[in-house]
Each structure stands twice: as structure tokens, then as C-alpha cells.
N, C-alpha and C positions, 0 to 999 in steps of 0.2 A: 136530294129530295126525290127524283126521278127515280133515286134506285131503290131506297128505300118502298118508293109507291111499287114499281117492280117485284119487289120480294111480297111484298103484302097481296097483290095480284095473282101470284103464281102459288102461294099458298090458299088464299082461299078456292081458287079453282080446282086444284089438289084435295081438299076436303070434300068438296062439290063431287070427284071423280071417285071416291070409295063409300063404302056400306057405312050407313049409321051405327050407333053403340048399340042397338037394338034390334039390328037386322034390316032396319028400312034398304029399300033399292037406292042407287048412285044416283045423284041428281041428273050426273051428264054421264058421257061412257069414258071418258078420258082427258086429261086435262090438257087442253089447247094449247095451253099458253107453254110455250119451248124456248122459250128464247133467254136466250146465257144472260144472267148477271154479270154485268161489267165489274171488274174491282174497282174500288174508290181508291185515289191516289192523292196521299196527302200533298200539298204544296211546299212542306217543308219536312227536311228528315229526321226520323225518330232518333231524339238526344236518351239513350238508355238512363233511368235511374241512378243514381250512387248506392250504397249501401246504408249509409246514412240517412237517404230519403227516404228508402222501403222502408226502413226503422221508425223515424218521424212519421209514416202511414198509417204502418203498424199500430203505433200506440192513439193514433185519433181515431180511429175503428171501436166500435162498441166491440168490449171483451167478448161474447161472446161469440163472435164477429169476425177479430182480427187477425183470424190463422189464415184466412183465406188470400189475404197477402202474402204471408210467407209461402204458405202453396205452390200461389202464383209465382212467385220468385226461384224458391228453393227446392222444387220440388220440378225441373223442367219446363216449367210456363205453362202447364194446363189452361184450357179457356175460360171463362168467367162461366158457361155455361155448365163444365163438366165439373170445377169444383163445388158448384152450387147442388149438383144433385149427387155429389160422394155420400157413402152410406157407411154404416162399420164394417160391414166386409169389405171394403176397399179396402184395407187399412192392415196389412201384414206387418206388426211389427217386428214376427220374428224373425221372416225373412228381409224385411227392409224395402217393402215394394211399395207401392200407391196401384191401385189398377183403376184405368181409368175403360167403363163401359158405356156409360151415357150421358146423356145431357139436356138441360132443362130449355124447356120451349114456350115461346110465348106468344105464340102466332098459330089458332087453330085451337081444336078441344082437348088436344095431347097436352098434360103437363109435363112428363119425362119422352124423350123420344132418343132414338139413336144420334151417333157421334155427327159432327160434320160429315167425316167420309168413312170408309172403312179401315184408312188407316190410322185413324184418329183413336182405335179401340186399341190400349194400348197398355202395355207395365212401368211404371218411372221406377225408378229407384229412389229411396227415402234417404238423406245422408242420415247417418247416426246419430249428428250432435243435434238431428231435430226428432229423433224419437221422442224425448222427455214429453215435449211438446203438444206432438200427438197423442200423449198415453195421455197427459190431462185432457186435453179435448175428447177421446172416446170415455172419459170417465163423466162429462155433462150429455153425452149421446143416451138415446134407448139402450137397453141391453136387446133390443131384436135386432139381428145382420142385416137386416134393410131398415133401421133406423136410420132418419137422416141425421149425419153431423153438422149440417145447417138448416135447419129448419124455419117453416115464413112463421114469423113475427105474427100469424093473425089466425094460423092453422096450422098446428105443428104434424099434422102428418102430412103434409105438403113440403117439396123444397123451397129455400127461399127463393124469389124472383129474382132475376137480374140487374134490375131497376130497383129495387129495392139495395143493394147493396152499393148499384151505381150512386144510388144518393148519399154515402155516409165518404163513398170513397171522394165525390169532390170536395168534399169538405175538408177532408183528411187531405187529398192531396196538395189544398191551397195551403193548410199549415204547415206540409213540408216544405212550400216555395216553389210547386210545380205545378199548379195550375194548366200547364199542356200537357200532361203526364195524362193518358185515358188508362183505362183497366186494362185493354188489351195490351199497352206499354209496357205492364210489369213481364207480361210474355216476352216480349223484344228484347226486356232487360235478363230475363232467365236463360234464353239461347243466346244471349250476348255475352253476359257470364261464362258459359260453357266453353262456347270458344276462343274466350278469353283463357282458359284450361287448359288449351288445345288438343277441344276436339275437334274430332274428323268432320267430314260433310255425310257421309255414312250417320255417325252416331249423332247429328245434330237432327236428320231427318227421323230417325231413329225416336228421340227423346221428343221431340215437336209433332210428330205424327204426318209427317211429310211425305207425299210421293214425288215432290218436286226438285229433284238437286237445287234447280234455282232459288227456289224459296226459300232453301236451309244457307244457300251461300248468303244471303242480304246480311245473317247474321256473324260472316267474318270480316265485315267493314273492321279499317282501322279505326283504333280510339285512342286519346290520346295518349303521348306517350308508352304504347305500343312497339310502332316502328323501332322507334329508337331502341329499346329495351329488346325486341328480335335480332338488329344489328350489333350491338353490342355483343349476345350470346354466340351470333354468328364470329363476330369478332374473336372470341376466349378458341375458338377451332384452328386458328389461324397457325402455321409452327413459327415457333421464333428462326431470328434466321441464324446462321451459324458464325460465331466470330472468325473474322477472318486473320490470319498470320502478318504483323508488320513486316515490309520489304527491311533489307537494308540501306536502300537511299531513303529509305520514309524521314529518317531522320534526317539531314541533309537536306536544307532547303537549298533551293539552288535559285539564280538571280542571274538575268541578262539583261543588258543593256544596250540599246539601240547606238547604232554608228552616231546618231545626232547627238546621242547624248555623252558618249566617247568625246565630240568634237567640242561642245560645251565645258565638258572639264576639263581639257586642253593635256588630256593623259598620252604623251608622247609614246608609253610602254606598251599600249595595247598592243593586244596580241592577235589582233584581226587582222587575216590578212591584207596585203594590197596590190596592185595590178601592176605590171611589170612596164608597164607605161609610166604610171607616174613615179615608180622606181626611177628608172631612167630619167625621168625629168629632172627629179630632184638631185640626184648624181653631178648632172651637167649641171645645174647652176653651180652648186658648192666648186664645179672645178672651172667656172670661169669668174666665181667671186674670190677666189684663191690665186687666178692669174693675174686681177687687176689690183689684188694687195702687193704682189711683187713688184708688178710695172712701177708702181707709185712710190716705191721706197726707193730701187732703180735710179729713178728720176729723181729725186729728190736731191738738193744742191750739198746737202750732207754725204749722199753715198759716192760726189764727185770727187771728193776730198778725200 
């Protein structure tokens, strides 16, 4: 509200500071009031439209009405102000352009006045599949080149107001199920589009009328399934890897067995070696369990005989 009272301040002290329609002197010699409007920063971030919804908008807008969605959509996001005062020469269909040179005012004795900024004066490009479009709407337009293609509802060589269109769009936009979707929205959803395209930050400023890099980036947020769909792509870049040659032991499994388990299956044949100690040991029993078999048969009262 502060900001809004702000702009309403700083315009009429603006009027206050230049010559009447009639020659009268300036009220004051210059307008005081200097001080930068703040942007308004929503609390939550812009969910871009679907296609589906612009569509569902589209069709609850009074026909004569509801190009000015698609415009706004498919035509680079122009502002609610500039599509409101487009005229027939805006409108190149041979070339395929839009030109956008002003825009309607509601604050002051000016009905048309210049752009936001100077870069806001600017050429879109028309896609094709929406000339047809166009050519019906300059055919309910004047045949004069500053006829307007929207004209108000109460004065037809007036553009329409802004607020006047605001009113059909929330209507329209509660029947498509988006109720937080403002006008300026469809903008967000037009350079989100684009970059969805991918385009540059160059051509996103370019088509938005931006001098800001920053202001044209907000518009290459990821959206859903996105990322994944750029990974992927990046993924098919990948080289496959090259099959590599079977050794000839590949086939050949090979199998060892631990001394513990040698001695568990009780495999006398093993072929592991053994230490020269218990060689010897085992030597020496065999040859004094071999001297006390002698002794005993020796002795024996059979071998006296």
C-alpha cells in the first residue's frame, strides 16, 4: 500500500511540474519527490501457467477481448499496459513482427504515454501459427493505422483501461483453477516458455525489453522435469565405451583353499608346501614307531622258539 501511495505521489507532483494542455505555467518548477520506488516482492514464487490454463483464460475472456492473453503469452510477454494500447500498425503480418511503442496510463491527464523504460520500445516476433489470429482481430479493428485493436468498452477511440480487462481476467482466471495467476503472470509464463526453448539471456532480455541480465535470468528457474530431461540429453553425448578382448584365463576360474581348510578335509596330497622342521619330525617318529614294532616281535616268546 505504501508503494502504491508512492507512485500516486510522485506522479501527481510530476504533473504539478510541467505546462498545462493549454499553455498554463507549471504549478511548481520541479518535482521534489526523487525517491526510488522499492519493488514489491511476492512472498511466494511465481508458479508459471500451463498451456492448458492460458487456454481455459482464453476462452472466459469476452471474444472480443481474448487475444490479449495470447499476446500476453505467445507473443513474448508484452505488459498489460502496451498490449492495451497496440494499434493496426503494430501489427506486420507480412513480416511477422508486433511492435511494441507505448503504453496506456492511468495515473495523470495522459491516456497513452511512453514505455516503462526505453528499452521496453521494442519488435517481438509474431510466431506464424498465430497470424490467422491476428488477421481476424485487425479485421473487427478500424481501417485507420492508429485504430485501436482494443478499444474501452464506453469510448471507442480511447484504449481500453487496464482495470477494465483486470476485471474479466480474474474471473477467467478462477475458471481456469488459478486464482493466483495475476496478468502480469502470463509475462513470467511467456519468458518462461522461451527459456524453456532455450533461449539465451541475451535473447530473453531482448524479447522482455530488459536492461537487466538479472531480471531476464529469474526467467531460467528450473521447472519441473527440466533437469532431468537436460541430463538425460547430456547423457545421449556420452561415448559408449569400447568392448574390451576376453583374457585367456577368463575362462578358467580358479579356486584356493586355505591351509585350515586343507586340514578339515583331512587331504594328505596337498601340494602346499611344508617346513623342513616338521619334515624331520615326522621322519623321526615313523622311525622309532618302526624300531619298537621290531623290538616287540624280537621279544616275543614265539620268535624264541
Amino acid at each position: 500500500m505504501c508503494v502504491n501511495a508512492l507512485k500516486v505521489l510522485k506522479a501527481v507532483l510530476a504533473t504539478a511540474s510541467k505546462p498545462g494542455r493549454n499553455g498554463e505555467s507549471a504549478l511548481i518548477p520541479a518535482n521534489p519527490c526523487m525517491i526510488p520506488t522499492p519493488g514489491q516482492k511476492r512472498e511466494t514464487e511465481t508458479v508459471p501457467a500451463t498451456v492448458d490454463q492460458v487456454k481455459a483464460i482464453h476462452d472466459n475472456i469476452p471474444a472480443r477481448y481474448a487475444d490479449t492473453i495470447y499476446i500476453a503469452v505467445f507473443c513474448n510477454g508484452p505488459r498489460i499496459g502496451e498490449i492495451c494500447t497496440l494499434q493496426r500498425r503494430d501489427i506486420d503480418l507480412e513480416h511477422l513482427i508486433l511492435h511494441i511503442r507505448r503504453s496506456r496510463k492511468t495515473i495523470g491527464p495522459q491516456t497513452v504515454g511512453s514505455t516503462k523504460t526505453e528499452h521496453s520500445v521494442r519488435d517481438e516476433n509474431i510466431p506464424p501459427q498465430y497470424a490467422p489470429y491476428l488477421d481476424r482481430l485487425l479485421q473487427q479493428a478500424g481501417p485507420e493505422p492508429d485504430a485501436w485493436l482494443f478499444p474501452s468498452t464506453r469510448d471507442v477511440i480511447k484504449p481500453i483501461r487496464p482495470n477494465s480487462l483486470r476485471s474479466w481476467y480474474d474471473e477467467a482466471r478462477k475458471a481456469a483453477g488459478r486464482p493466483d495467476l495475476r496478468f502480469h503472470d502470463l509475462r513470467h509464463t511467456a519468458l518462461t516458455l522461451l527459456a524453456q526453448q532455450g533461449a539465451t539471456v541475451r535473447e530473453l532480455m531482448d524479447a522482455a525489453g530488459h536492461a537487466d541480465p538479472q531480471t531476464a535470468m529469474r526467467y531460467q528457474h528450473s521447472v519441473s522435469g527440466r533437469a532431468q530431461d537436460l541430463a538425460k540429453r547430456i547423457g545421449n553425448l556420452i561415448p559408449h565405451p569400447t568392448p574390451s578382448k576376453p583374457s585367456d584365463n577368463a575362462s578358467k576360474p580358479t579356486t584356493t583353499k586355505s591351509n585350515d581348510s586343507r586340514r578339515r578335509t583331512g587331504n594328505s596330497n596337498s601340494a602346499s608346501p611344508r617346513s623342513p622342521i616338521r619334515t624331520a619330525y615326522r621322519r623321526c617318529n615313523r622311525r622309532n614307531t618302526n624300531a619298537l614294532e621290531l623290538h616287540m616281535i624280537k621279544s616275543s616268546p614265539g620268535a624264541r622258539r
